[in-house]
PAZAPA-4460 file (N, C-alpha, C; in steps of 0.05 Angstrom, whole numbers, plus 32768, in hexadecimal, padded with zeros to 4 digits):
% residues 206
    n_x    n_y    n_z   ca_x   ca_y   ca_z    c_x    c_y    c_z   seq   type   mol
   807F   7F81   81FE   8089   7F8B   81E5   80A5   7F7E   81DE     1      X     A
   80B3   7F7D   81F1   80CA   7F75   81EE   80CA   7F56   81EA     2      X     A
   80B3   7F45   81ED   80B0   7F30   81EC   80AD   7F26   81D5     3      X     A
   8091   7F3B   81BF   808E   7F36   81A9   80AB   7F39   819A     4      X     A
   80B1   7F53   819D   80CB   7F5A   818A   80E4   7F48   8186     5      X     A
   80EB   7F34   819E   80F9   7F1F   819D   80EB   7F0D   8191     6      X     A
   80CF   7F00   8194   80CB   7EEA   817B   80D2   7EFB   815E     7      X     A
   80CA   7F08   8159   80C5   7F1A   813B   80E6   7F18   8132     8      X     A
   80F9   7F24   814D   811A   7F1A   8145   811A   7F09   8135     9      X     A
   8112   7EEF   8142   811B   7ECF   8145   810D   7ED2   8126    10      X     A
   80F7   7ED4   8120   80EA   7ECF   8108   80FE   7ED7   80F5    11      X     A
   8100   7EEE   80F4   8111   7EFE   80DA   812A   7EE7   80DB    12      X     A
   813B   7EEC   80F1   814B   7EDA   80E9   814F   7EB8   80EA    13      X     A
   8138   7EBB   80E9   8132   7E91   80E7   812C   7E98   80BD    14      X     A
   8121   7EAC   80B5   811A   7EAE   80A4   8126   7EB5   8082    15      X     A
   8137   7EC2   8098   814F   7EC9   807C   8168   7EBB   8086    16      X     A
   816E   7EAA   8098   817F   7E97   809B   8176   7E7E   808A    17      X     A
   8161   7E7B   8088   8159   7E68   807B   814B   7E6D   805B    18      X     A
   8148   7E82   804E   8147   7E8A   8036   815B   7E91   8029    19      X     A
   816F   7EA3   8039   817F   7EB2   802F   8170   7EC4   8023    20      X     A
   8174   7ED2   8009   816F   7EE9   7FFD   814E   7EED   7FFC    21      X     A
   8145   7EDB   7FF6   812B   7ED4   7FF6   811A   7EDD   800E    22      X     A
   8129   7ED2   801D   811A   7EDD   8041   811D   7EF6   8047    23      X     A
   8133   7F05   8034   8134   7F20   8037   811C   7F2E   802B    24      X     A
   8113   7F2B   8013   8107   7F34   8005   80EA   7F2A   800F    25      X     A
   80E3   7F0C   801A   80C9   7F0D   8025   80C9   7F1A   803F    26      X     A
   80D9   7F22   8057   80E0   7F31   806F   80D4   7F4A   806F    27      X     A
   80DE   7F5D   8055   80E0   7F72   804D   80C2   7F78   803B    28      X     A
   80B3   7F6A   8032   80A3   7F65   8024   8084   7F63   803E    29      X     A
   808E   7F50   804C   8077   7F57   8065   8075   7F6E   8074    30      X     A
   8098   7F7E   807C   809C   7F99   8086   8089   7FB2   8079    31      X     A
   8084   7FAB   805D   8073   7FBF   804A   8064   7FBE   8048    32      X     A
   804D   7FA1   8050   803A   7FA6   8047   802A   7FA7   8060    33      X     A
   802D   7FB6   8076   801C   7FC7   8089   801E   7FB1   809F    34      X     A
   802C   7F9D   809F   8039   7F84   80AC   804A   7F92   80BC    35      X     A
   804D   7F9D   80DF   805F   7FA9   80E9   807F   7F8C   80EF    36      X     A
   8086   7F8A   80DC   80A1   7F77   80E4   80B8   7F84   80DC    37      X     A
   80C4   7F8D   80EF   80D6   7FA8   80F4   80F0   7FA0   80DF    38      X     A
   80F4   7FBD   80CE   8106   7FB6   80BA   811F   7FC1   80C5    39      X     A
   8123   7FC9   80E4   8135   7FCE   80F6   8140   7FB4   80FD    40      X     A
   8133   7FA4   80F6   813D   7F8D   8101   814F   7F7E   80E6    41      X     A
   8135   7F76   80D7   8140   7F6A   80B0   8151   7F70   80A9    42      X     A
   8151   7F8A   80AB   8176   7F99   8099   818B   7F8F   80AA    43      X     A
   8194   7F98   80C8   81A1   7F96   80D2   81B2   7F7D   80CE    44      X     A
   819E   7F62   80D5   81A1   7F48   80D8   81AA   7F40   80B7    45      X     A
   81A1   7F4D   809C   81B1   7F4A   8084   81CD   7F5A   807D    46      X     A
   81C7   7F6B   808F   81E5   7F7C   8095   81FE   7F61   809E    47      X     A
   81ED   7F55   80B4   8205   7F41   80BB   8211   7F2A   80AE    48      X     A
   81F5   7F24   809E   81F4   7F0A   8089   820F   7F0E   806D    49      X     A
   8213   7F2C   8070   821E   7F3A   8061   8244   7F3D   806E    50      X     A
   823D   7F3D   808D   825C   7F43   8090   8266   7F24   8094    51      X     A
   8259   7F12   8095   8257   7EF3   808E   8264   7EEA   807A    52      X     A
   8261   7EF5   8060   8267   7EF6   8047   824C   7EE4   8035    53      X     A
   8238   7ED9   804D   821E   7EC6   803B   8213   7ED7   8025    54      X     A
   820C   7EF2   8027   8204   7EFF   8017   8219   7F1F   800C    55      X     A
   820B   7F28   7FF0   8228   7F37   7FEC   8213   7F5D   7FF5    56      X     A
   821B   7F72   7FF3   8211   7F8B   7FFF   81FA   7F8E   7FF0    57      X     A
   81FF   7F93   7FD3   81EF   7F96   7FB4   81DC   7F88   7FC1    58      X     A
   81DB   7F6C   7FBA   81C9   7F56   7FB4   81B4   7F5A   7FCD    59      X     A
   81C5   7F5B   7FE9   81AC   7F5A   7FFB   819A   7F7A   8001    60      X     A
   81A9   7F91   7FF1   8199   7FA3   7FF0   8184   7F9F   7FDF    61      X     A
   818D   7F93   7FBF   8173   7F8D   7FB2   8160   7F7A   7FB2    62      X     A
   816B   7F65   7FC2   8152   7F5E   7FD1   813A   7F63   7FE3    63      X     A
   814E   7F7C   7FF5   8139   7F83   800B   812C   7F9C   8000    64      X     A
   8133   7FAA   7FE7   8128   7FC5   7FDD   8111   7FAF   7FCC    65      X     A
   8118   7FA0   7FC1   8101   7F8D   7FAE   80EE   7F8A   7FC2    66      X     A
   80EE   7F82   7FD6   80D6   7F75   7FE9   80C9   7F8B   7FF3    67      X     A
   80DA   7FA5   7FFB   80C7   7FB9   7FFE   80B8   7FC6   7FED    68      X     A
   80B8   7FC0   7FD6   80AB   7FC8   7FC2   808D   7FB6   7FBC    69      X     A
   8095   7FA5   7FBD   808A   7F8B   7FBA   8072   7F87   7FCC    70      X     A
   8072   7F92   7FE7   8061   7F93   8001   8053   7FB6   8000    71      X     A
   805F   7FBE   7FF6   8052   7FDB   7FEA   8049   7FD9   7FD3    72      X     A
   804A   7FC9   7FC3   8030   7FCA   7FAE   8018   7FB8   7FB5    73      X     A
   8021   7FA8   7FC8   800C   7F99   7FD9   7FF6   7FAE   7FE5    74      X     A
   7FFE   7FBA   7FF9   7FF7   7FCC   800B   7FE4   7FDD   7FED    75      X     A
   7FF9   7FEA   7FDA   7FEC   7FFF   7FCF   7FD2   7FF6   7FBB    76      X     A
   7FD4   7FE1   7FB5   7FB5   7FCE   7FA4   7FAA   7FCD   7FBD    77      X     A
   7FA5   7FC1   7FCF   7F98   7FBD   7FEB   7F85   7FD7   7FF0    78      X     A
   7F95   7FF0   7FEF   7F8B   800F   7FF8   7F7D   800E   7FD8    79      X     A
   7F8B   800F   7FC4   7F78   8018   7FAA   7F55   8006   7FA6    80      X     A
   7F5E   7FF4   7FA7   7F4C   7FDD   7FA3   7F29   7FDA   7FB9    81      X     A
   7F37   7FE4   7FD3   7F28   7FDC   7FE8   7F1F   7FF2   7FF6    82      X     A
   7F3D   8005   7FF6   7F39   8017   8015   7F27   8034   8008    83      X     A
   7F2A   8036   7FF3   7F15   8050   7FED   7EF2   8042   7FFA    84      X     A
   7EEA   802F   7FF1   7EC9   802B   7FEE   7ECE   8023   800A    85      X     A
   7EDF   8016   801D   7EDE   8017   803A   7ED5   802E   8043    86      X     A
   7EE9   8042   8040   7EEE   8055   804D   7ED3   806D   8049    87      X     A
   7ECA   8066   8033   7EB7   8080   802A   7E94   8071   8038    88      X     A
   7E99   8057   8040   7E80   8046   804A   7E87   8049   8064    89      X     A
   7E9B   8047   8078   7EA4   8043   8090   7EA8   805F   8098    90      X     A
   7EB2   806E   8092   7ECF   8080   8091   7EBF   8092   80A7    91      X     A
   7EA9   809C   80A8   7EA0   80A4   80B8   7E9E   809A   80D2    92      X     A
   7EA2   8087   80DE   7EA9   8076   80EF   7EBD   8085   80FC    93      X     A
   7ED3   8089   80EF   7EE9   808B   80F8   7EF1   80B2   80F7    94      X     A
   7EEB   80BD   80F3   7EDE   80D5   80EC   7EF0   80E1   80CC    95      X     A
   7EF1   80CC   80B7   7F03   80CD   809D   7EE4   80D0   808C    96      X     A
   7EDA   80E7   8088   7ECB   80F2   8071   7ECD   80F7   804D    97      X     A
   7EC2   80F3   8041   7EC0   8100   8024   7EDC   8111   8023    98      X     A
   7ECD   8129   8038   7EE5   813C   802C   7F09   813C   8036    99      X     A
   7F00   8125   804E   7F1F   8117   8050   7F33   810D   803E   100      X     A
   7F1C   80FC   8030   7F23   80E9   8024   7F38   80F6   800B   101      X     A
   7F23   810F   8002   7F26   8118   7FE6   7F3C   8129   7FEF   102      X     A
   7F44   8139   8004   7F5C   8143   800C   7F73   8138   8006   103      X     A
   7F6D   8118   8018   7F89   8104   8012   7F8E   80FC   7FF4   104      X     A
   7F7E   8100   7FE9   7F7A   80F3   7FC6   7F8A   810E   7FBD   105      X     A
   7F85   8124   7FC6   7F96   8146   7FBC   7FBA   813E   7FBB   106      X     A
   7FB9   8139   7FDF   7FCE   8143   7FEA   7FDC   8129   7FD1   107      X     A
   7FDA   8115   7FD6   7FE9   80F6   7FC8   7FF1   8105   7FA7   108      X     A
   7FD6   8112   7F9B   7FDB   811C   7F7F   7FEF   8131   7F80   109      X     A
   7FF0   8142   7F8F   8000   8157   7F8D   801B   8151   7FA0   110      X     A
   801F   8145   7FAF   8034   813D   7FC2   8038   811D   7FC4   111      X     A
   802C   810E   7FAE   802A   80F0   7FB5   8055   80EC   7FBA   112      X     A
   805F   80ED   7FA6   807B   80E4   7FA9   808A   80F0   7FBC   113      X     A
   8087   8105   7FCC   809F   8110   7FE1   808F   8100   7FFA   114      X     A
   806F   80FC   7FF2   8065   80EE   8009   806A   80D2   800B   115      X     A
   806B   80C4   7FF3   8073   80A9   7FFB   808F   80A7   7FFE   116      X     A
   809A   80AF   7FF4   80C0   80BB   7FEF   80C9   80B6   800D   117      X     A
   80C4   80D3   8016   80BD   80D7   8038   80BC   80C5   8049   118      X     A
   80A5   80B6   8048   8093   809D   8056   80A2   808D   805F   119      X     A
   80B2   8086   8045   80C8   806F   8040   80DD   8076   804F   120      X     A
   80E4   8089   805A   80FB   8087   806E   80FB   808A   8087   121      X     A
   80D5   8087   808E   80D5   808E   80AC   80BF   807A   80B8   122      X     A
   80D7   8076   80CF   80CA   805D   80DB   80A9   8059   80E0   123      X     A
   80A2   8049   80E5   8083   803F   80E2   8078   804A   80CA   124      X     A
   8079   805D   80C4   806D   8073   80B4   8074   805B   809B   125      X     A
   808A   8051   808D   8092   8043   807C   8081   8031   8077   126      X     A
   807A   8021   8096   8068   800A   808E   804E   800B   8083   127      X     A
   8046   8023   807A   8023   801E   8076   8028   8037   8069   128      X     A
   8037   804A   8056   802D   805D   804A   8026   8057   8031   129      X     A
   802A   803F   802D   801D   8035   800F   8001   8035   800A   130      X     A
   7FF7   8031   8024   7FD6   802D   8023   7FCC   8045   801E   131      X     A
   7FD7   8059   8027   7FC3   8075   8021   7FC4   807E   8009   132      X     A
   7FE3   8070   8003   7FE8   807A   7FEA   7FD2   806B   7FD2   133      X     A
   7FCF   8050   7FD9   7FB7   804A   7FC4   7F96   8050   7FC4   134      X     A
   7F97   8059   7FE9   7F7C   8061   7FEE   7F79   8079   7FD7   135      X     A
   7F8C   808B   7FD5   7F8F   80A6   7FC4   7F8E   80A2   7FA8   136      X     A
   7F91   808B   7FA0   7F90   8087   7F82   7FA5   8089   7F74   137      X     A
   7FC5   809B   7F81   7FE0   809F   7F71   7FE3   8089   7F63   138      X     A
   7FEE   8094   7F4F   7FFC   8080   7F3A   8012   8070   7F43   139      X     A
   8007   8059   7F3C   8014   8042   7F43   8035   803B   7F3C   140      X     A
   8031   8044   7F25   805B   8047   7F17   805E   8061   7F2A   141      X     A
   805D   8078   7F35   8068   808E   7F3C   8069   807C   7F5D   142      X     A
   8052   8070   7F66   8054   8060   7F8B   806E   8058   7F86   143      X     A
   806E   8047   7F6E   8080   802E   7F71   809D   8036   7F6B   144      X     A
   80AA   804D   7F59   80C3   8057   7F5C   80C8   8076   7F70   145      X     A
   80B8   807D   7F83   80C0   8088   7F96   80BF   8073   7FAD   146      X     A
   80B4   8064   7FB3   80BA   8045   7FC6   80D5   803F   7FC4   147      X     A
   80DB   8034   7FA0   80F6   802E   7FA6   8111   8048   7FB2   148      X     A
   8106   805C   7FA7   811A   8077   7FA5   811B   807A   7FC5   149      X     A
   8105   8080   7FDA   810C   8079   7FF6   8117   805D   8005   150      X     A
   8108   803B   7FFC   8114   8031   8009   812E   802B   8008   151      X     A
   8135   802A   7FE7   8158   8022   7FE1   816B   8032   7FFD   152      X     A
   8165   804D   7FFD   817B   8051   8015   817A   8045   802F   153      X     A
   815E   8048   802E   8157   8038   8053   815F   8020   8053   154      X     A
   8166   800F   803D   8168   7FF1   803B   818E   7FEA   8045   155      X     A
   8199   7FFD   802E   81BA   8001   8030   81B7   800D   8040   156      X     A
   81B6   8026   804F   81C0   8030   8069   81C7   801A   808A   157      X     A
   81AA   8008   8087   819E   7FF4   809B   81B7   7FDC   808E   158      X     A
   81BE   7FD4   8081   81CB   7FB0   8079   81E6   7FC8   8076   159      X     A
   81EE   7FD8   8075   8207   7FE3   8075   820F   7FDE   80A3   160      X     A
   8200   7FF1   80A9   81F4   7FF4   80CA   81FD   7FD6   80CD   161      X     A
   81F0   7FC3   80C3   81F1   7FA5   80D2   8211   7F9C   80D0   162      X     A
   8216   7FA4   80AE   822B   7F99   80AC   824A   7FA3   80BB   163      X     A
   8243   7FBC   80C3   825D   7FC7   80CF   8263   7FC1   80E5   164      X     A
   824A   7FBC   80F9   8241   7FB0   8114   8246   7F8F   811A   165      X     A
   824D   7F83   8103   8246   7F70   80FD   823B   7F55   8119   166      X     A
   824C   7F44   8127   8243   7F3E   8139   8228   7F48   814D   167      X     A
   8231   7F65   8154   821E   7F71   815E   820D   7F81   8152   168      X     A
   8207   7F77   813B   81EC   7F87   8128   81DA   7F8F   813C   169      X     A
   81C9   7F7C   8155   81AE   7F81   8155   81BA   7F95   816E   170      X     A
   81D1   7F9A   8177   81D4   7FB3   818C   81BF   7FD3   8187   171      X     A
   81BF   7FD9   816A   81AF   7FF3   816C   8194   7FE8   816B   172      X     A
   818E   7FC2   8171   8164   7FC7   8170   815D   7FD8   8189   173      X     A
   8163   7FE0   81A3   815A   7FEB   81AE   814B   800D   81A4   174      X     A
   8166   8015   8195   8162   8038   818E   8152   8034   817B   175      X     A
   814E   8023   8168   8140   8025   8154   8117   8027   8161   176      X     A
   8121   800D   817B   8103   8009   8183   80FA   8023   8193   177      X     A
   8102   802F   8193   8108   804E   81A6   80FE   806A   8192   178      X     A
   8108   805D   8179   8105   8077   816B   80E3   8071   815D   179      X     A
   80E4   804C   8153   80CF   8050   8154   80B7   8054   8164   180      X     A
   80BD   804E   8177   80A5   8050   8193   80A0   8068   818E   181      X     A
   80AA   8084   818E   80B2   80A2   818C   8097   80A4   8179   182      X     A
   80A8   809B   8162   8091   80A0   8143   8078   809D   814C   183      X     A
   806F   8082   8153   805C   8076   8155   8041   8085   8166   184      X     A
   8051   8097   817F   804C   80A3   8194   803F   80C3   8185   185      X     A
   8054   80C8   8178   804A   80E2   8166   8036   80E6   8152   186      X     A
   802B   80CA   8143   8020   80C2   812B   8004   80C9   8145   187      X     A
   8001   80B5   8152   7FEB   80B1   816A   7FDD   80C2   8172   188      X     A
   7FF7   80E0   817A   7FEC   80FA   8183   7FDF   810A   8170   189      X     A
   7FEC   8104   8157   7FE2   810F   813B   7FC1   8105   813A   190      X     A
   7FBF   80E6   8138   7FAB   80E4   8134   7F97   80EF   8147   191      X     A
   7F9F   80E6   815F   7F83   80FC   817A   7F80   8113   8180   192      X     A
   7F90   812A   816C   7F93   8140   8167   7F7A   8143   815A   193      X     A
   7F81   8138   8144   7F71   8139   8129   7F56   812F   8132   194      X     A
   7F55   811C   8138   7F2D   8108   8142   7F20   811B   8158   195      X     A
   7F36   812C   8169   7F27   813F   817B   7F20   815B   816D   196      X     A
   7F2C   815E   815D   7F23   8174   814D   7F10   816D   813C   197      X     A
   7F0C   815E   8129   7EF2   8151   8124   7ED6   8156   8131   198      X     A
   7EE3   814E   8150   7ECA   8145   815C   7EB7   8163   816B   199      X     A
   7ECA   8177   8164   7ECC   8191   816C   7EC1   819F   8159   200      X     A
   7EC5   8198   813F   7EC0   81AA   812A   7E9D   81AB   8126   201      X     A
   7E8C   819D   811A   7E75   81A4   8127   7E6A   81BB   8131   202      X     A
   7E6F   81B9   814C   7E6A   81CC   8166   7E6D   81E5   8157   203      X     A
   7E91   81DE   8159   7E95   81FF   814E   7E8C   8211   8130   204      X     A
   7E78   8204   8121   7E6B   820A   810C   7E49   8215   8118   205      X     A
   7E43   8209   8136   7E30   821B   813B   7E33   8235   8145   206      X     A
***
């Protein structure tokens, strides 16, 4: 792990050293669209680009809030387009039914914005809540300005983080890879919670 996460470093910053703003916004743009390329890493490293003086605070926030948008409307056409007729042909596979489906289509209509809102500021969870969001059908202008309304802070909080650190921006990738390991670990238990109860339910209807 620690192996991958050092090339993925080197990438980001081979990438927006060599774009500049641009690399921020395609960086940030692959981070969203269900592409795990840690935006613990992106911000930080434009945080520094920033105490550098190469780039100014504004500019590299709206770059990196542009690209997360940008990789979340990706993600969210992808889920609209594809992942419903997947999921309602497959879905049973995986034990995601009809009435799953139409649950998640509820919860998105009635909670779509605090859910994508939400999403957007929590690690892993960020990278791929676009997809359910289009699997669900939400409206695409309401995805697209609660996206920006969550990532804008996560974008400035992270290139602020880099920039105050500056030399030693990438000192907090450890805690970040910690907190997300955490998430990731919890999402997991969520899911084999859920597939064992599934696999339970049946039974318990005889």
């Amino acid at each position: 792990m620690e192996t991958i996460l050092s090339h993925l470093g080197q990438f980001v910053v081979s990438v927006i050293s060599l774009f500049g703003y641009l690399g921020v916004f395609l960086a940030m743009a692959i981070e969203s669209a269900c592409i795990p390329l840690p935006s613990e890493i992106i911000l930080p490293f434009t945080g520094y680009m920033v105490f550098l003086g190469r780039f100014t605070l504004w500019q590299a926030t709206l770059a990196a809030t542009l690209g997360n948008l940008f990789g979340a409307l990706i993600a969210y056409y992808i889920g609209l387009w594809g992942g419903r007729p997947f999921i309602k042909k497959f879905g049973r596979y995986i034990f995601i039914r009809e009435r799953e489906l139409s649950k998640t289509e509820e919860l998105f209509e009635r909670r779509g914005e605090l859910t994508v809102f939400i999403g957007r500021l929590l690690p892993v969870v960020r990278t791929f809540i676009s997809l359910p969001a289009g699997i669900a059908g939400m409206n695409a202008f309401k995805m697209a300005v609660y996206t920006v309304a969550g990532a804008l802070p996560w974008c400035l909080m992270l290139i602020i983080t880099g920039q105050k650190l500056g030399e030693n921006w990438n000192t907090l990738k450890p805690l970040f890879h910690r907190l997300d390991l955490i998430v990731a670990i919890l999402i997991l238990m969520l899911v084999g919670f859920w597939i064992i109860r599934k696999r339970k339910s049946p039974k318990s209807k005889r």
